[in-house]
C-alpha positions, 0 to 999 in steps of 0.5 A: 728156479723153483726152491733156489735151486741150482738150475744144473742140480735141478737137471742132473736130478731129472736126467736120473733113471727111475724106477720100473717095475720088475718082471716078478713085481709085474707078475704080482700085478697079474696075479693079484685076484679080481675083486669078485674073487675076494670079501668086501670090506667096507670104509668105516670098517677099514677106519677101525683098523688103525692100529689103535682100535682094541681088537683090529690088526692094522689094515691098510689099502691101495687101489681098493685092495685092502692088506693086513700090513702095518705101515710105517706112516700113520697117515696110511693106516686103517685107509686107502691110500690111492687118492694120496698117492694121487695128489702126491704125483700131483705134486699137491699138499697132501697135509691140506688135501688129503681127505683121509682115504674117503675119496677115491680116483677113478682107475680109468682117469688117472694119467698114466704117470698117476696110475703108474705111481699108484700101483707101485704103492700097491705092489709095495704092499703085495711084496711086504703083506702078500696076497690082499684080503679084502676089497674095499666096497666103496672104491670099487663101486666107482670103477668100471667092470675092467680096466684092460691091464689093471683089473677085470671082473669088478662085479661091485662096479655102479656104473 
């Protein structure tokens, strides 16, 4: 048994219902703009604002939308996010492989329990800063045009 856990403790904890989405977070989903709609901002930018950088509010950014919002961890300022939330699902230590928001996953690659997983950190994001401010350039450039039912009108996308 993983961690000398009770096997029945293990068990009780998996038979607990998680979390979905409500039907106003899922409407915040929807409505969240495309990225051509809002400014690009790029990684090095976003660096900048970590909170400590004299002049720059504090940013941080999931799913490549970028909020003015002050995180509670550190490890989520001035960066996107994404990828952590990734290796977190993953079950991979962040404090090894958490390249510090410069990697992004690709949407359309992720597991749908990674993809959820990831969203739901952004919809934490529309619920406590609103409506995101920016894009971050580097992130979109590595996905598609659309992803049907998580983006559309990627109009920075590379590929």
């Amino acid at each position: 048994v993983e961690n000398e856990l009770d096997a029945a403790w293990i068990a009780q904890l998996q038979a607990l219902p998680t979390y979905t989405p409500s039907a106003e977070t899922l409407a915040l989903r929807v409505a969240i703009p495309p990225p051509s709609a809002l400014p690009q901002m790029s990684i090095d930018e976003l660096l900048t604002h970590d909170g400590e950088t004299e002049g720059k509010e504090c940013r941080t950014a999931a799913c490549g939308y970028v909020f003015a919002h002050v995180p509670l961890l550190k490890a989520y300022k001035g960066r996107d996010v994404t990828m952590r939330n990734v290796l977190h699902v993953r079950g991979i230590n962040l404090d090894s492989n958490d390249d510090g928001g410069v990697s992004f996953p690709r949407l359309s690659q992720l597991a749908p329990i990674e993809l959820e997983y990831a969203l739901q950190n952004r919809d934490r994001l529309l619920h406590k800063a609103g409506v995101p401010i920016a894009v971050l350039r580097e992130f979109w450039e590595g996905q598609e045009k659309e992803l049907s039912g998580v983006f559309q009108d990627n109009s920075l996308s590379k590929l």
